[in-house]
VEXRO-26294 format. One record per residue (C-alpha): residue number from 0; x, y, z. Coordinates in nm, 2 decimals, decimal comma, always signed. Layout:
<sites>
SITE resi      u      v      w
SITE  NUM      X      Y      Z
...
</sites>
This chain:
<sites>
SITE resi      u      v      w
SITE    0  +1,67  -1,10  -1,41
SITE    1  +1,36  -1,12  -1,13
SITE    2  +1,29  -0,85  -0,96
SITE    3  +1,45  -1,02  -0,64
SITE    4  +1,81  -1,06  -0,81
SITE    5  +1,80  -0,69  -0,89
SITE    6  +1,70  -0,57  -0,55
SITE    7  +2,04  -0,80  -0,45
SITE    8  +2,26  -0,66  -0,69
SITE    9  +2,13  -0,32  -0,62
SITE   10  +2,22  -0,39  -0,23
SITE   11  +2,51  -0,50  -0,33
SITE   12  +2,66  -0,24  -0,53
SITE   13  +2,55  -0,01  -0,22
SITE   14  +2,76  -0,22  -0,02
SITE   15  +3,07  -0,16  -0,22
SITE   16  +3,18  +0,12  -0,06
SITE   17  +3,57  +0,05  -0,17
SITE   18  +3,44  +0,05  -0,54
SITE   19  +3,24  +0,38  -0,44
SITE   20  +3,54  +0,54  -0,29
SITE   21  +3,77  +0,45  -0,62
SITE   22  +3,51  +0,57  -0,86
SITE   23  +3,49  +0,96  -0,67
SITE   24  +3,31  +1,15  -0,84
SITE   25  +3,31  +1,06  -1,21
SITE   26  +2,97  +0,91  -1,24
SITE   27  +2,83  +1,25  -1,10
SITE   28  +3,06  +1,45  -1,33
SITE   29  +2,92  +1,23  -1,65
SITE   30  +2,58  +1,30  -1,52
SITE   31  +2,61  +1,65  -1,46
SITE   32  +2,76  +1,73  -1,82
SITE   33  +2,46  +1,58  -1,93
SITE   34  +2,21  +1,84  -1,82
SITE   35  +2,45  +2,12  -1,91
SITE   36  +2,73  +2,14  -1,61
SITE   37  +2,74  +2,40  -1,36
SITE   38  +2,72  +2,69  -1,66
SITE   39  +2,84  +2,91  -1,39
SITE   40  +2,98  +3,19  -1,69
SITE   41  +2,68  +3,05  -1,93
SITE   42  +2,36  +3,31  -2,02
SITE   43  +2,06  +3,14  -1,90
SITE   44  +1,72  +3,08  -2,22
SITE   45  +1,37  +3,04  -2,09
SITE   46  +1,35  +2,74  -2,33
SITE   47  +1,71  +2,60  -2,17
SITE   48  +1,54  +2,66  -1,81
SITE   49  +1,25  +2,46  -1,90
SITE   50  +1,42  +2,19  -2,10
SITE   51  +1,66  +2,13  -1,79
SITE   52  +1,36  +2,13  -1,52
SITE   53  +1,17  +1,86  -1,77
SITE   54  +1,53  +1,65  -1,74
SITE   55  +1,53  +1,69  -1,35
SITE   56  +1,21  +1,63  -1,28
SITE   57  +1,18  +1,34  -1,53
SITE   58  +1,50  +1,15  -1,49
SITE   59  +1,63  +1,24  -1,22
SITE   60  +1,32  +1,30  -0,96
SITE   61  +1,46  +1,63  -0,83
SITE   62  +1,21  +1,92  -0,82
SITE   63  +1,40  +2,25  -0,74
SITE   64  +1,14  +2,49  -0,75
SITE   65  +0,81  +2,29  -0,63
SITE   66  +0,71  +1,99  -0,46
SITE   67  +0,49  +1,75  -0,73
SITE   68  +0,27  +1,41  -0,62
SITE   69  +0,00  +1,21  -0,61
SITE   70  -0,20  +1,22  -0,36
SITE   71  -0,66  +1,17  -0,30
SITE   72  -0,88  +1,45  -0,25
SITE   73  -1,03  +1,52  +0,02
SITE   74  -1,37  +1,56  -0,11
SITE   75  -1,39  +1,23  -0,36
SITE   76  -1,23  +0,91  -0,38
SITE   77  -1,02  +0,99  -0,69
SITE   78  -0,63  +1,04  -0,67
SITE   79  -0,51  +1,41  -0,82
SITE   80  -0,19  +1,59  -0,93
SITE   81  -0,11  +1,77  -0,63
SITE   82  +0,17  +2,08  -0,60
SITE   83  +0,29  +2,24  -0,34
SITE   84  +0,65  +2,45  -0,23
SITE   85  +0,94  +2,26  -0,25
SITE   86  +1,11  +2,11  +0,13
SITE   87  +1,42  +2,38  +0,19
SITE   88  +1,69  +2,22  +0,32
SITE   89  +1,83  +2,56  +0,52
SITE   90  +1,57  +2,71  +0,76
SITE   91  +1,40  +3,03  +0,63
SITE   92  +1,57  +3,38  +0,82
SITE   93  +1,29  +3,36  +1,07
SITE   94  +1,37  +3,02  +1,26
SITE   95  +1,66  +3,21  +1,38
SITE   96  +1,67  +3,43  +1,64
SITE   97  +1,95  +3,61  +1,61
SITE   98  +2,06  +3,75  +1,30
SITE   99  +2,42  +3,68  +1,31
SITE  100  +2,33  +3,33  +1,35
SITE  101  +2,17  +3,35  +0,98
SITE  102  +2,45  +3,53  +0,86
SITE  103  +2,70  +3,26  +0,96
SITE  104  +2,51  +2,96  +0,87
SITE  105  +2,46  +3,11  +0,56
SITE  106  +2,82  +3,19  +0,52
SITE  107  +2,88  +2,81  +0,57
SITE  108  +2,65  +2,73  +0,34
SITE  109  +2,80  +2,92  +0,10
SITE  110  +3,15  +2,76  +0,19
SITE  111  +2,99  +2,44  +0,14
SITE  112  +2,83  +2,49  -0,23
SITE  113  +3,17  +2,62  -0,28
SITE  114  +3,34  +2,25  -0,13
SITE  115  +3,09  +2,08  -0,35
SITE  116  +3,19  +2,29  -0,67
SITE  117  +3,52  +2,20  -0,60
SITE  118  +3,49  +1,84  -0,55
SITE  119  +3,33  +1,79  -0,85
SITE  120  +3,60  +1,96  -1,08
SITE  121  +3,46  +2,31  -1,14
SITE  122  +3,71  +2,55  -1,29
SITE  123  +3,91  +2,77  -1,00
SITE  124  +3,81  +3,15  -1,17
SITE  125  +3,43  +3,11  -1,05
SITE  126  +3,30  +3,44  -1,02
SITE  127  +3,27  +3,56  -0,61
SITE  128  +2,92  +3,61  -0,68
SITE  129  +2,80  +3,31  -0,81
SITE  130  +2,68  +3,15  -0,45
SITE  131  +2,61  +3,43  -0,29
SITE  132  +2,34  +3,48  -0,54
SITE  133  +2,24  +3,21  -0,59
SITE  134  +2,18  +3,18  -0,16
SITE  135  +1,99  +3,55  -0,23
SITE  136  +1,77  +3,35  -0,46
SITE  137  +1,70  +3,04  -0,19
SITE  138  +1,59  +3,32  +0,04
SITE  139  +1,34  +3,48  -0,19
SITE  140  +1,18  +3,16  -0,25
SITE  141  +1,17  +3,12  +0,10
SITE  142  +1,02  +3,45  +0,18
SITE  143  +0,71  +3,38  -0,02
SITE  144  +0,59  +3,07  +0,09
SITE  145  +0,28  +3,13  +0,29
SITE  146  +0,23  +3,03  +0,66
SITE  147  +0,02  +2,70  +0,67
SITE  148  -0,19  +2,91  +0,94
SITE  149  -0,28  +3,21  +0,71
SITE  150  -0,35  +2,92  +0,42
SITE  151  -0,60  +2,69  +0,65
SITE  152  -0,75  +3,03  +0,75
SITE  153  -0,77  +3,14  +0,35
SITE  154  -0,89  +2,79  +0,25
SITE  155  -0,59  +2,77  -0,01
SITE  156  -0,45  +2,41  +0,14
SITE  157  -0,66  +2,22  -0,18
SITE  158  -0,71  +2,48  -0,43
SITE  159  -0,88  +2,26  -0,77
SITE  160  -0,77  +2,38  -1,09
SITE  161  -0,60  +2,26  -1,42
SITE  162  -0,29  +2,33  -1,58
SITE  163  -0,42  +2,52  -1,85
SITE  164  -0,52  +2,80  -1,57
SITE  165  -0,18  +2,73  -1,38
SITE  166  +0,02  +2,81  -1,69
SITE  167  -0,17  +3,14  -1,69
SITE  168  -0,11  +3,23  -1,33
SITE  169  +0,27  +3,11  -1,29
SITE  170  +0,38  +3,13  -1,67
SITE  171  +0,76  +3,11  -1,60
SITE  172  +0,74  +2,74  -1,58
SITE  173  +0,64  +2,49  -1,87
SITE  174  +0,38  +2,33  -1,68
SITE  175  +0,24  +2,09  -1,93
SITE  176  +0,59  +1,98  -2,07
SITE  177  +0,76  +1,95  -1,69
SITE  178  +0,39  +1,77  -1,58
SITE  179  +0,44  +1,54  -1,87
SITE  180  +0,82  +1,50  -1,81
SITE  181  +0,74  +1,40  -1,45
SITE  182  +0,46  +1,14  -1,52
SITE  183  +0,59  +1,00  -1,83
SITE  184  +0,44  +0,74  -1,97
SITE  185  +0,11  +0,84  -1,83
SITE  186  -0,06  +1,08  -2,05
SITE  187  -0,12  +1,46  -1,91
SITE  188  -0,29  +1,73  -2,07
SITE  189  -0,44  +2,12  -2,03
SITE  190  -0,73  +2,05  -1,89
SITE  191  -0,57  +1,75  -1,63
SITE  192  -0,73  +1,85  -1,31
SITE  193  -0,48  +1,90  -0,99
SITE  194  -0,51  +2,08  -0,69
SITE  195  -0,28  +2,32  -0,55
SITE  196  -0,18  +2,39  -0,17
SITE  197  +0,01  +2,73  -0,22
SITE  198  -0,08  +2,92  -0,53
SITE  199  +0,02  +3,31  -0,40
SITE  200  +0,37  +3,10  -0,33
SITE  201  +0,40  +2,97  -0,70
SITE  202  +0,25  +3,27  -0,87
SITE  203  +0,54  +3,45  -0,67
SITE  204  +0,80  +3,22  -0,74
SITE  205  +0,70  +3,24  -1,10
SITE  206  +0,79  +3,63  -1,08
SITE  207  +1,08  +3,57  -0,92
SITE  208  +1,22  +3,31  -1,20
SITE  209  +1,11  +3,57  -1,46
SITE  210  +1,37  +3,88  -1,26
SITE  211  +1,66  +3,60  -1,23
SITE  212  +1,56  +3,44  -1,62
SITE  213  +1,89  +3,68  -1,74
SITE  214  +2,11  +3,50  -1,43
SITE  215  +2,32  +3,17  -1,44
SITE  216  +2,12  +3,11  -1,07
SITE  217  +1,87  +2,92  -1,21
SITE  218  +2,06  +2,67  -1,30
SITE  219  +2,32  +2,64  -1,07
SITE  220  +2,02  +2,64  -0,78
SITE  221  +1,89  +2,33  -1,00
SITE  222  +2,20  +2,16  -1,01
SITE  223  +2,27  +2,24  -0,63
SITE  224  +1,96  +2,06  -0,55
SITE  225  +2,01  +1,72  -0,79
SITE  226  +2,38  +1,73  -0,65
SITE  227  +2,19  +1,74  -0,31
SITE  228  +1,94  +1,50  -0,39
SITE  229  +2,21  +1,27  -0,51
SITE  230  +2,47  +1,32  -0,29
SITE  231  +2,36  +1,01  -0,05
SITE  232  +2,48  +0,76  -0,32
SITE  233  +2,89  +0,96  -0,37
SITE  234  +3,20  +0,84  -0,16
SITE  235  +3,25  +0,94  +0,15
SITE  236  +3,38  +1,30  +0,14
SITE  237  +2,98  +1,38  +0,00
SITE  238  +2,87  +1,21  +0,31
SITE  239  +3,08  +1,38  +0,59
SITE  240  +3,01  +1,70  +0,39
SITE  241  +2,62  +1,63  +0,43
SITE  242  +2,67  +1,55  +0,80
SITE  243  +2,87  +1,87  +0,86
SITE  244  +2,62  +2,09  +0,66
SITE  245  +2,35  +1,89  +0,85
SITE  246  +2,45  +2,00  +1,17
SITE  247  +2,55  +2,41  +1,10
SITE  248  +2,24  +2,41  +0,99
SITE  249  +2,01  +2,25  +1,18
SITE  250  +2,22  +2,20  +1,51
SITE  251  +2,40  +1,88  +1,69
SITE  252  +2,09  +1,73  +1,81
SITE  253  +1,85  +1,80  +1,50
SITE  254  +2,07  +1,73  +1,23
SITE  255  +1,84  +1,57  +0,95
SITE  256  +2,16  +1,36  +0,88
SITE  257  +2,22  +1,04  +1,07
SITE  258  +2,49  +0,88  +1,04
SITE  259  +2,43  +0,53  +1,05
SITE  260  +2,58  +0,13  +1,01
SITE  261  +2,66  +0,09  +0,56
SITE  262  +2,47  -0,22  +0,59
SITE  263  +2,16  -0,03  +0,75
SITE  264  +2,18  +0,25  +0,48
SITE  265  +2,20  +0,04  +0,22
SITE  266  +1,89  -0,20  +0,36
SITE  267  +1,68  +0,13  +0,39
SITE  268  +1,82  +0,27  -0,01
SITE  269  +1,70  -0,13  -0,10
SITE  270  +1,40  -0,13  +0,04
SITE  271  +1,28  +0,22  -0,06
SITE  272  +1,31  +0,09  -0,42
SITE  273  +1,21  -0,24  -0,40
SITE  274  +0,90  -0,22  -0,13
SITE  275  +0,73  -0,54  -0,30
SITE  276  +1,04  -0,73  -0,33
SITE  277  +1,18  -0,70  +0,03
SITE  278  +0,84  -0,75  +0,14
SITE  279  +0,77  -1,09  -0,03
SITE  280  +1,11  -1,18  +0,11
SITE  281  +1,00  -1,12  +0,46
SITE  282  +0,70  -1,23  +0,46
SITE  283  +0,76  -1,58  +0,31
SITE  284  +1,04  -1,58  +0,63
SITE  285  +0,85  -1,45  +0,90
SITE  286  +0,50  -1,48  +0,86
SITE  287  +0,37  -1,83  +0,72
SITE  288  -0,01  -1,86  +0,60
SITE  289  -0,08  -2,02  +0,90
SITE  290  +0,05  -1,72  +1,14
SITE  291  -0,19  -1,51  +0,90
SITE  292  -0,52  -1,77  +1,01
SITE  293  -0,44  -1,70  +1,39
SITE  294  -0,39  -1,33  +1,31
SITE  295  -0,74  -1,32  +1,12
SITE  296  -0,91  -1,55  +1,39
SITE  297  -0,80  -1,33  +1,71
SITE  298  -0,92  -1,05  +1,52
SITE  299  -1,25  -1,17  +1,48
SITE  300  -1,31  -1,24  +1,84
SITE  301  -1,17  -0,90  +1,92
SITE  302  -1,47  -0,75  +1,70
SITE  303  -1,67  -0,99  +1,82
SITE  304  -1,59  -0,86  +2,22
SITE  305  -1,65  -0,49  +2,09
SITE  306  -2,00  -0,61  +1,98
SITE  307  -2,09  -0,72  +2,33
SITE  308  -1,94  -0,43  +2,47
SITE  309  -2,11  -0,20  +2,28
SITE  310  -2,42  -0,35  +2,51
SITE  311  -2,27  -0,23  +2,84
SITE  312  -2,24  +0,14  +2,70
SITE  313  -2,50  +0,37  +2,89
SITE  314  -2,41  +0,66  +2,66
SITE  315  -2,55  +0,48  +2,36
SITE  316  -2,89  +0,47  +2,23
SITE  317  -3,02  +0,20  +2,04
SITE  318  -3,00  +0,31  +1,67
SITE  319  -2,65  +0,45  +1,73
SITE  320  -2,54  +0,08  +1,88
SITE  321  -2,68  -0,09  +1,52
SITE  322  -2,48  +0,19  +1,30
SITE  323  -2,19  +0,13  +1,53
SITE  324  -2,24  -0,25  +1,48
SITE  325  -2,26  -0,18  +1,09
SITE  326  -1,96  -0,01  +1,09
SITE  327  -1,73  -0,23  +1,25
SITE  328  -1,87  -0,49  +0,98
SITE  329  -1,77  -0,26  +0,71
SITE  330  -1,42  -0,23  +0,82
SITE  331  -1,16  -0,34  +0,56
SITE  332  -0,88  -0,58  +0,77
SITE  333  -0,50  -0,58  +0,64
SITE  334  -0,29  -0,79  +0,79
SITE  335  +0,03  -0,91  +0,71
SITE  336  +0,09  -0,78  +0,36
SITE  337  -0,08  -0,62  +0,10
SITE  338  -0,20  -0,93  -0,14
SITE  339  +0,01  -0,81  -0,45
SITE  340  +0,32  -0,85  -0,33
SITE  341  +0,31  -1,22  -0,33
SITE  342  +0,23  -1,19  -0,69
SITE  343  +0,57  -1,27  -0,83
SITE  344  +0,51  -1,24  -1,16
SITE  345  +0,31  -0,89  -1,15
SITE  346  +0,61  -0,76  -0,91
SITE  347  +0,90  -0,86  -1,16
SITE  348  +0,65  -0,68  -1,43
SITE  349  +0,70  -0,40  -1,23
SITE  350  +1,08  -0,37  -1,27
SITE  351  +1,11  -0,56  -1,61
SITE  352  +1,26  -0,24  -1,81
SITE  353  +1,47  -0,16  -1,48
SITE  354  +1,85  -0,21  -1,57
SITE  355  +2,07  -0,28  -1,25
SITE  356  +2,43  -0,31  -1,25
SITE  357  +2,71  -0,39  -0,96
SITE  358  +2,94  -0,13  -1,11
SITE  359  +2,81  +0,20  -1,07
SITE  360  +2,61  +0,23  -0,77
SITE  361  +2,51  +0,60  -0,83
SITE  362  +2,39  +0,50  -1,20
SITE  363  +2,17  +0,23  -1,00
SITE  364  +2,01  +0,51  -0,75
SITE  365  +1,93  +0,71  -1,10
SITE  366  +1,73  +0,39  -1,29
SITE  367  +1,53  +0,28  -0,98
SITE  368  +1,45  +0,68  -0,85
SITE  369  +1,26  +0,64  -1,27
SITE  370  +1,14  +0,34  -1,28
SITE  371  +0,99  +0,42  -0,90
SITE  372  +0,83  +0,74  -1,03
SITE  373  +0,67  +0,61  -1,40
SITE  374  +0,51  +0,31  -1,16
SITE  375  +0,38  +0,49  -0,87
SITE  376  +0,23  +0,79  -1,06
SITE  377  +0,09  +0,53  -1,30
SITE  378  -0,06  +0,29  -1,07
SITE  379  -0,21  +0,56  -0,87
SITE  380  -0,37  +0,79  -1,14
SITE  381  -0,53  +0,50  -1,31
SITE  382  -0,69  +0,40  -1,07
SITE  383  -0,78  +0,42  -0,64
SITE  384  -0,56  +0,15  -0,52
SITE  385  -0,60  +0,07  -0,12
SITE  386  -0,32  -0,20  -0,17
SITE  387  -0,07  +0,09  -0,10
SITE  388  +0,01  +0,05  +0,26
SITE  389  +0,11  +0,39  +0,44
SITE  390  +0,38  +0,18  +0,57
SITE  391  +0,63  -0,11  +0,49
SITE  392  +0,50  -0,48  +0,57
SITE  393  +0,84  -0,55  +0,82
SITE  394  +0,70  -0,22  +0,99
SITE  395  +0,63  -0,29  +1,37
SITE  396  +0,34  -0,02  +1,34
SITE  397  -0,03  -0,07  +1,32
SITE  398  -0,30  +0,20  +1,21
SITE  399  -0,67  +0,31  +1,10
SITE  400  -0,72  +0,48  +0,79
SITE  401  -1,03  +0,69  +0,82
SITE  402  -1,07  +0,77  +0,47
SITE  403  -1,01  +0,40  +0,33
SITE  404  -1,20  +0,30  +0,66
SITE  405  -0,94  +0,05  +0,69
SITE  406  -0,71  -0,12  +0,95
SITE  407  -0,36  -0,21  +0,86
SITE  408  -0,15  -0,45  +1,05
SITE  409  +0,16  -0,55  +0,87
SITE  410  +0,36  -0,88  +0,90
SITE  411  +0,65  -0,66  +1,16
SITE  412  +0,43  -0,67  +1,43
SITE  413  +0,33  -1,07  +1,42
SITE  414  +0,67  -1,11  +1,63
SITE  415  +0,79  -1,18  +1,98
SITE  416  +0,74  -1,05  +2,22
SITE  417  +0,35  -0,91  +2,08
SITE  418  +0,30  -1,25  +1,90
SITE  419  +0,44  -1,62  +1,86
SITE  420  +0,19  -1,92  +1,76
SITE  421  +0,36  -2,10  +2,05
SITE  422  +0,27  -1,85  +2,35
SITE  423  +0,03  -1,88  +2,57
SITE  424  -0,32  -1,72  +2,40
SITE  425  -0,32  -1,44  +2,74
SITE  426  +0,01  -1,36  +2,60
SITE  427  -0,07  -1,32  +2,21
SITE  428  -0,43  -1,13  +2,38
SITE  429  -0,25  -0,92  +2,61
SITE  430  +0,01  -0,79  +2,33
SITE  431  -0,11  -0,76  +1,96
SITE  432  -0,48  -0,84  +2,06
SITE  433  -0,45  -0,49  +2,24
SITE  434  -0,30  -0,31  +1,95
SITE  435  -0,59  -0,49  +1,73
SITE  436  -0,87  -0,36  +2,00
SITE  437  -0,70  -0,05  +1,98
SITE  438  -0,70  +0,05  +1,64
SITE  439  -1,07  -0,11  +1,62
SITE  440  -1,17  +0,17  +1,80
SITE  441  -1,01  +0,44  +1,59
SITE  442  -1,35  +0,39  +1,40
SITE  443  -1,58  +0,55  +1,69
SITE  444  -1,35  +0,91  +1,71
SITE  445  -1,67  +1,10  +1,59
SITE  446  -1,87  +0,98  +1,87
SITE  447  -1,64  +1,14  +2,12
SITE  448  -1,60  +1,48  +1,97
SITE  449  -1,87  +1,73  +2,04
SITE  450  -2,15  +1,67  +1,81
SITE  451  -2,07  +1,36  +1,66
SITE  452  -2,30  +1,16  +1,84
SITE  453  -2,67  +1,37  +1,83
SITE  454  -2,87  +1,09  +1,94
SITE  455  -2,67  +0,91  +2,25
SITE  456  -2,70  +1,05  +2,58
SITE  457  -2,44  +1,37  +2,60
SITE  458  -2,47  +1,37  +3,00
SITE  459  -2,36  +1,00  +3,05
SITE  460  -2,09  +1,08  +2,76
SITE  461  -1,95  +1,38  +2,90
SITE  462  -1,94  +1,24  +3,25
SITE  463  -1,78  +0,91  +3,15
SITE  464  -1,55  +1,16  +2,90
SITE  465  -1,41  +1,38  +3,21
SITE  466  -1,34  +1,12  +3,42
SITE  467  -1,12  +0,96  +3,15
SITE  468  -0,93  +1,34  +3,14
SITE  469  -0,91  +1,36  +3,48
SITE  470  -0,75  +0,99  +3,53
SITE  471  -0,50  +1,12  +3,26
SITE  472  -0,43  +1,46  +3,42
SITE  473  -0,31  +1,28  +3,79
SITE  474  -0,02  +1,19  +3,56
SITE  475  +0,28  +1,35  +3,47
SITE  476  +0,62  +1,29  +3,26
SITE  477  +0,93  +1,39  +3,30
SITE  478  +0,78  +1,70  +3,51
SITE  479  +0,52  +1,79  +3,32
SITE  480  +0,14  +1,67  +3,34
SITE  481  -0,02  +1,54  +3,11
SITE  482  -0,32  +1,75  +2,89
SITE  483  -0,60  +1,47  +2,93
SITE  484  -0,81  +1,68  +2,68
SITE  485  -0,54  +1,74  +2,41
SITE  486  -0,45  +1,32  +2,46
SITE  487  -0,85  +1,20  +2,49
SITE  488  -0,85  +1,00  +2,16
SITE  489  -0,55  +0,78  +2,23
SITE  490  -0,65  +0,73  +2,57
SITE  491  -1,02  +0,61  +2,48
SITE  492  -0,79  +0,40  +2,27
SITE  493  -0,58  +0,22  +2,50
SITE  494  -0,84  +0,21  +2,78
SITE  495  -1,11  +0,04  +2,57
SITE  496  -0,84  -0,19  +2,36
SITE  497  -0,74  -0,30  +2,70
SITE  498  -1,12  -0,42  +2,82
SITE  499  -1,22  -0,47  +2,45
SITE  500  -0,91  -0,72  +2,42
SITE  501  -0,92  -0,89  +2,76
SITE  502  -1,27  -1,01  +2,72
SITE  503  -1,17  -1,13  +2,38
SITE  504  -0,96  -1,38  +2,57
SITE  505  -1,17  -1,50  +2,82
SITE  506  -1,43  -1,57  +2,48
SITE  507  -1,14  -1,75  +2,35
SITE  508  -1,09  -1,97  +2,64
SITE  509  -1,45  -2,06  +2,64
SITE  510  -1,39  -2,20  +2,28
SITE  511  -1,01  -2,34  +2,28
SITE  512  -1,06  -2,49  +2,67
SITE  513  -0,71  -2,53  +2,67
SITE  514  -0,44  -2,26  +2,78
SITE  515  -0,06  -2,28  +2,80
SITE  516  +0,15  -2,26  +3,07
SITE  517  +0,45  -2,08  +3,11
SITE  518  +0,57  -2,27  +3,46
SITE  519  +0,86  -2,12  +3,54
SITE  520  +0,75  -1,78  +3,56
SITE  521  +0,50  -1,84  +3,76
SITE  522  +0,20  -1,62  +3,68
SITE  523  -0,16  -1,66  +3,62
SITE  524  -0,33  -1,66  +3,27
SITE  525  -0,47  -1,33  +3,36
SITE  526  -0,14  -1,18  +3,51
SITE  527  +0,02  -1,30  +3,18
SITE  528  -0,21  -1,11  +3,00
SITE  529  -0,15  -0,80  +3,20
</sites>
């Protein structure tokens, strides 16, 4: 099958919610035998541990005890192995500010690993212990993760090392056979280089694996999270359990749970698979080649404007205006799509070994969360890749990567009302030319910050700078003013994008001569562009 007919079927057997529903919780009963069961009454091995991480983190994407991925260093252009505390889905005992209020959503918790245990079949003599402890355990881990304050201030937030020295810091874990689980069928070895954001919280949580080796915990805490992370793709009861926990423990109106249309669930599980595929599907409906030319050509004039204005700056010397003028020219321009998702036959490569079926929706989650992981981790650790988009290309948002020095406009925005081939230009000008102006100018930052510009005048900066704040601070929302300082950035932003944009147009005009007209509003070209 192409890639496209899977990403159907696969939307399809999300869709089957009566087939869902009938099939309760079987396919997760299969799955969990597989990887030894709940073991509630079993003695916990080092090596069993270890083997039953490797299968979690491998086939089943669920890391327990750490957070893994891929991500670029901040001091080269090369991707690295990066590891960091796992996301805890209840709040650590210090978000609350009453104690009782721990104790109680902790007792719910409790009464809801005990609801899922049942669900799926566990035997009715489990020990009274069991999820207390394992809850006990939760909060340990929680209690030595270090403040993100105390690390900046530390400099641990991109600690380099290898897993050769990681083994011999945090020894509980396997490293090299869970690393090599994880990024199968990319090869990992000893001396692979990765970089570490928290190491005083894994060389803890290491100790703390060690005291609870002799404990069935362990393993119930890893199946409680690959029940967790799976739970989105079980009938019904799963999900109103998820909403219910969702709120008790994060509140009514912060609940990380949302409950939401099937279809629009189903679309967001699709596309989170199958990012190319949706993509060329939405493109080829909603954003012709020709769309792209207009796209490229009102960008060009908009850098075009900025080089003019860069003239009417009093700020700027001379030699700043040519570096400025070189670095606009040196800007990498997305827009649309990235250019290998129209690649057909590269994006069904991508999913050839990927087996989808309509019958088993939760089997179809498991294949595409392995097939997602052995591409991503291998396309990013051969090699620096700037095709992958922060965002998706039906996205209706625009931004400016500083390290890529790139701007990235995807095909979502390059629809009414910001843009139509048929509008009036003022129109297309006035709406996406304002976001393209805008993000355009994301590349000068440095020169507003103190220090970034040595050269330019700092008087005429500062003065043009504080009247900017102080335009900002006469504002308020809903009751409160507006910091002008803490917002400067964006507002240089939108001001400039604004001027930078409009005088785009009026190039335009000189060019094109002719303008639409939209009659029966009755506005001017200019008041349409406003």
């Amino acid at each position: 099958s192409s890639s496209k007919e899977k990403a159907i079927l696969f939307y399809r057997s999300c869709m089957d919610t009566q087939r869902i529903e009938s099939q309760g919780t079987q396919p997760l009963k299969d799955l969990l035998n597989q990887v030894g069961g709940w073991n509630i009454t079993g003695i916990g091995r080092a090596e069993n541990f270890n083997k039953t991480l490797q299968t979690l983190m491998g086939k089943y994407n669920t890391f327990p005890f750490f957070r893994v991925h891929v991500g670029p260093s901040p001091s080269d252009s090369n991707n690295i192995i990066q590891i960091d505390h796992p996301e805890f889905e209840m709040p650590p005992e210090n978000k609350f500010k009453e104690k009782k209020n721990y104790l109680e959503v902790t007792y719910q918790r409790l009464k809801q690993g005990k609801n899922s245990w049942h669900l799926l079949g566990g035997p009715q003599d489990v020990p009274p212990d069991s999820f207390s402890l394992t809850l006990s355990f939760i909060s340990n881990l929680q209690r030595v993760v270090t403040p993100l304050q105390e690390r900046r201030q530390r400099g641990m937030l991109f600690y380099r090392t290898t897993i050769r020295e990681l083994q011999e810091k945090a020894p509980a874990i396997d490293w090299l056979l869970c690393l090599q689980a994880a990024f199968h069928p990319v090869p990992v070895n000893l001396s692979q280089p990765i970089a570490v954001h928290d190491m005083d919280y894994l060389q803890s949580m290491s100790r703390l694996i060690e005291q609870w080796q002799k404990e069935r915990v362990l393993h119930i805490y890893m199946i409680v999270c690959l029940v967790g992370n799976l739970s989105p793709a079980l009938d019904s009861r799963f999900q109103d359990a998820r909403l219910e926990l969702s709120k008790i423990l994060h509140g009514k109106m912060e609940s990380r749970v949302i409950p939401e249309e099937r279809w629009r669930k189903c679309l967001s599980e699709t596309s989170s698979f199958f990012e190319p595929v949706l993509g060329q599907m939405i493109v080829q409906e909603i954003f012709p080649e020709q769309n792209k030319k207009l796209a490229e050509q009102m960008f060009s004039e908009i850098q075009d404007a900025l080089y003019g204005q860069l003239y009417q700056l009093e700020w700027m010397d001379e030699q700043t205006r040519l570096e400025a003028k070189v670095l606009v020219s040196k800007l990498q321009v997305e827009i649309g799509y990235p250019a290998h998702i129209l690649q057909t036959a590269k994006v069904n490569l991508e999913y050839q070994n990927l087996e989808i079926n309509q019958e088993t929706f939760l089997l179809n989650v498991v294949a595409c969360l392995k097939a997602l992981r052995e591409n991503s981790y291998q396309r990013l650790l051969q090699h620096r890749s700037q095709d992958n988009w922060k965002i998706f290309p039906w996205d209706v948002h625009s931004y400016y990567s500083l390290r890529h020095h790139m701007v990235v406009f995807p095909a979502g925005m390059f629809r009414s009302p910001f843009f139509n081939p048929e509008f009036p230009s003022a129109v297309n000008f006035g709406a996406i030319g304002v976001f393209m102006a805008h993000e355009l100018l994301h590349t000068f930052y440095s020169y507003v910050l103190p220090g970034g510009c040595p050269t330019c005048n700092r008087s005429a900066l500062q003065q043009a700078i504080d009247c900017l704040v102080k335009q900002y601070e006469s504002y308020s929302m809903f009751g409160f003013k507006i910091n002008g300082t803490f917002t400067l950035l964006e507002n240089t932003a939108d001001n400039g994008g604004l001027a930078i944009a409009y005088q785009a147009y009026k190039n335009w005009l000189k060019k094109h001569r002719q303008e639409k007209d939209l009659p029966k509003i009755g506005l001017s070209h200019d008041q349409l562009f406003y």
